[in-house]
C-alpha positions in Angstrom: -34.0 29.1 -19.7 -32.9 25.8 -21.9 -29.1 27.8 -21.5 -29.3 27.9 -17.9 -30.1 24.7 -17.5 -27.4 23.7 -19.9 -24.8 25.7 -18.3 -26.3 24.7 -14.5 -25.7 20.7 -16.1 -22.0 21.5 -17.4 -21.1 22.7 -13.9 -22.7 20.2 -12.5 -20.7 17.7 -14.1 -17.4 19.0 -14.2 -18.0 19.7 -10.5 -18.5 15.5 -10.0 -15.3 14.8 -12.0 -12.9 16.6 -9.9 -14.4 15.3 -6.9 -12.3 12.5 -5.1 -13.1 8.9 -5.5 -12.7 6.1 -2.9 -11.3 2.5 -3.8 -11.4 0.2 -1.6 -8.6 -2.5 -1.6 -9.1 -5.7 -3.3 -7.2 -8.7 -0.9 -7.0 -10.6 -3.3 -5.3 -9.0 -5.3 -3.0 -7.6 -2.9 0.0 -8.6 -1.2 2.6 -6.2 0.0 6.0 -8.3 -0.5 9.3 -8.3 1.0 13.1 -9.2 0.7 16.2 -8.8 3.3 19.0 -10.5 3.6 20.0 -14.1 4.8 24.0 -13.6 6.8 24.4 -12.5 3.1 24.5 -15.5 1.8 21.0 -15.4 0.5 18.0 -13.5 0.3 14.9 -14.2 1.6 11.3 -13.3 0.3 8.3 -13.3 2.2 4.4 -11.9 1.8 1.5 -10.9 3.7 -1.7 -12.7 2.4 -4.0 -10.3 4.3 -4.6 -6.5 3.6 -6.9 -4.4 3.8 -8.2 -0.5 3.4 -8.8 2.6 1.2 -7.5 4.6 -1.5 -8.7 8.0 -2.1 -7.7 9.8 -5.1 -8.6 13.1 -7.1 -6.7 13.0 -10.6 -8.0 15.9 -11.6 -6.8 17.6 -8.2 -3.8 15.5 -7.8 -4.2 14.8 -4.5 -5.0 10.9 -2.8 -4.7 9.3 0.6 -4.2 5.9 1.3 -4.9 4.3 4.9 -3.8 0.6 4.3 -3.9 -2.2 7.1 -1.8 -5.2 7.0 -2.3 -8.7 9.1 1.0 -9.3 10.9 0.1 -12.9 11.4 -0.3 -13.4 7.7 3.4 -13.3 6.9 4.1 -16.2 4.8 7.7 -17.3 3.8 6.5 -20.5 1.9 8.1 -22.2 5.1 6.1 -22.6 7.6 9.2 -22.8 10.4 10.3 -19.4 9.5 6.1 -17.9 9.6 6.0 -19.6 13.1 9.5 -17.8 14.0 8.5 -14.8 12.2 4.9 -14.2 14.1 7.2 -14.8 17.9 8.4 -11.9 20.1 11.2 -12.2 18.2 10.4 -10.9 15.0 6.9 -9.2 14.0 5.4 -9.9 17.8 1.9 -10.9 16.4 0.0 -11.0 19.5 1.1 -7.5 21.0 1.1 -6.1 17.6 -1.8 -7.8 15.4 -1.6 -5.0 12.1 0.7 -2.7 10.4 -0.4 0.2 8.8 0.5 2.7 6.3 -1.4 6.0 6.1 -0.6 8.7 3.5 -2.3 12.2 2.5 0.6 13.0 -0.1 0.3 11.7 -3.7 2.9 13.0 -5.9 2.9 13.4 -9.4 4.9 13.7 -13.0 1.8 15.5 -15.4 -0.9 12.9 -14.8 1.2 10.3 -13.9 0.9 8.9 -10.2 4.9 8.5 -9.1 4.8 8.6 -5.7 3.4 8.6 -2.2 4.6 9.9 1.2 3.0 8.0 4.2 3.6 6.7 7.5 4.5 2.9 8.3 3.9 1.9 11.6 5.2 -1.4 12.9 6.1 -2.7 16.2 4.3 -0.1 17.4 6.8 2.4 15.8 5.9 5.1 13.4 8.6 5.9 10.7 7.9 7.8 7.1 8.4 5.9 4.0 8.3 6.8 0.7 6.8 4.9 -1.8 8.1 4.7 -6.1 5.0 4.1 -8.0 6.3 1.9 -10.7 3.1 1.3 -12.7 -0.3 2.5 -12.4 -3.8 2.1 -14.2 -7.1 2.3 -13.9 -9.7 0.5 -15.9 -13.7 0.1 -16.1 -13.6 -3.8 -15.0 -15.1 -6.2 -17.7 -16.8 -8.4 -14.8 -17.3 -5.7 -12.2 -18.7 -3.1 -14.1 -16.7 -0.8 -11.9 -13.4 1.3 -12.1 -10.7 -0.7 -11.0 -7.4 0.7 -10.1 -3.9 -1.0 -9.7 -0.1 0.0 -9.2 3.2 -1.5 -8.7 4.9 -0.1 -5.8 8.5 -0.5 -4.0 10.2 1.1 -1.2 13.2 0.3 1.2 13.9 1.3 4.6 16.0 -0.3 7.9 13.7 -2.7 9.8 16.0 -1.7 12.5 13.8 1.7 13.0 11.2 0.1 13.5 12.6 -2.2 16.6 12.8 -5.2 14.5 16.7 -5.9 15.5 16.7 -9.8 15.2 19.9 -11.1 14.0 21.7 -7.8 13.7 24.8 -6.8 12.6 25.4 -10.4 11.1 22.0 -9.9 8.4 21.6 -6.4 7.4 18.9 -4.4 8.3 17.7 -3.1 5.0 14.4 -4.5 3.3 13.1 -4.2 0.2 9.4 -4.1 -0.4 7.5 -4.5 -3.7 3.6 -4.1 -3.6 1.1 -5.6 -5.8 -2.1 -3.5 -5.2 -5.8 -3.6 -6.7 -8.6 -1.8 -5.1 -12.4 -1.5 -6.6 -14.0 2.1 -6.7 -16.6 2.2 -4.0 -20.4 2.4 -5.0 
């Protein structure tokens, strides 16, 4: 009896350890980053302050989704002239389009390293793949929140252009860098 009970408690366990966990993202701690080009003469950087959303992700498995939301009207250039400009019909559209998203169900990895993730960015209303390099990644049991914390480094580039964000085109280029700062908290 005591081995059955012992074996029943083994399988038990290493049944809850493969199953998938769910982060959810921290906003403060987060803010998806951008660069693209100025007439080529400079380039300019800009953030959104507001993000929020879920991370699901089975090490053991290798397998994660993410299903991130953005605030288009958070867009912040440190000048507030180019945020105003920047939330217009012009540019991000803010009122027609209030979010932009990324949803993926495709982690990749090297071993047990996260590397990579296939999703979907949708802005303007448009829905493109994009494929994101996971620079760094880490999770830790928080000192203060007593909970596993996760974070990763993340860049990517694509042509606003296929996404119908055209301003200015052919005299600054189309192509934008992004670089994402992301923490998110493991759900209770």
């Amino acid at each position: 009896m005591k081995l059955q009970i012992l074996i029943a408690s083994v399988l038990a366990a290493s049944t809850a350890s493969a199953v998938a966990a769910t982060y959810n993202i921290d906003p403060s701690h987060t803010y998806p980053s951008f660069e693209a080009d100025h007439m080529g003469l400079s380039v300019w950087r800009g953030k959104f302050d507001k993000t929020s959303g879920t991370v699901t992700l089975d090490r053991a498995a290798k397998t994660g989704a993410l299903d991130i939301t953005i605030d288009a009207a958070s867009i912040d250039f440190g000048f507030e002239k180019m945020n105003t400009h920047a939330k217009s019909p012009d540019m991000f559209n803010v009122e027609k389009f209030p979010t932009v998203t990324y949803k993926s169900k495709a982690f990749k990895f090297n071993g047990d390293t996260l590397v990579g993730v296939d999703g979907e960015l949708t802005m303007l209303g448009v829905t493109k793949p994009v494929s994101l390099t996971v620079n760094k990644f880490k999770c830790i049991m928080h000192p203060r929140l007593k909970r596993e914390v996760c974070g990763a480094d993340a860049s990517a580039e694509f042509k606003r252009t296929d996404f119908g964000l055209n301003i200015a085109t052919p005299a600054f280029a189309p192509e934008v860098k992004l670089a994402i700062q992301v923490e998110a908290i493991k759900s209770e």
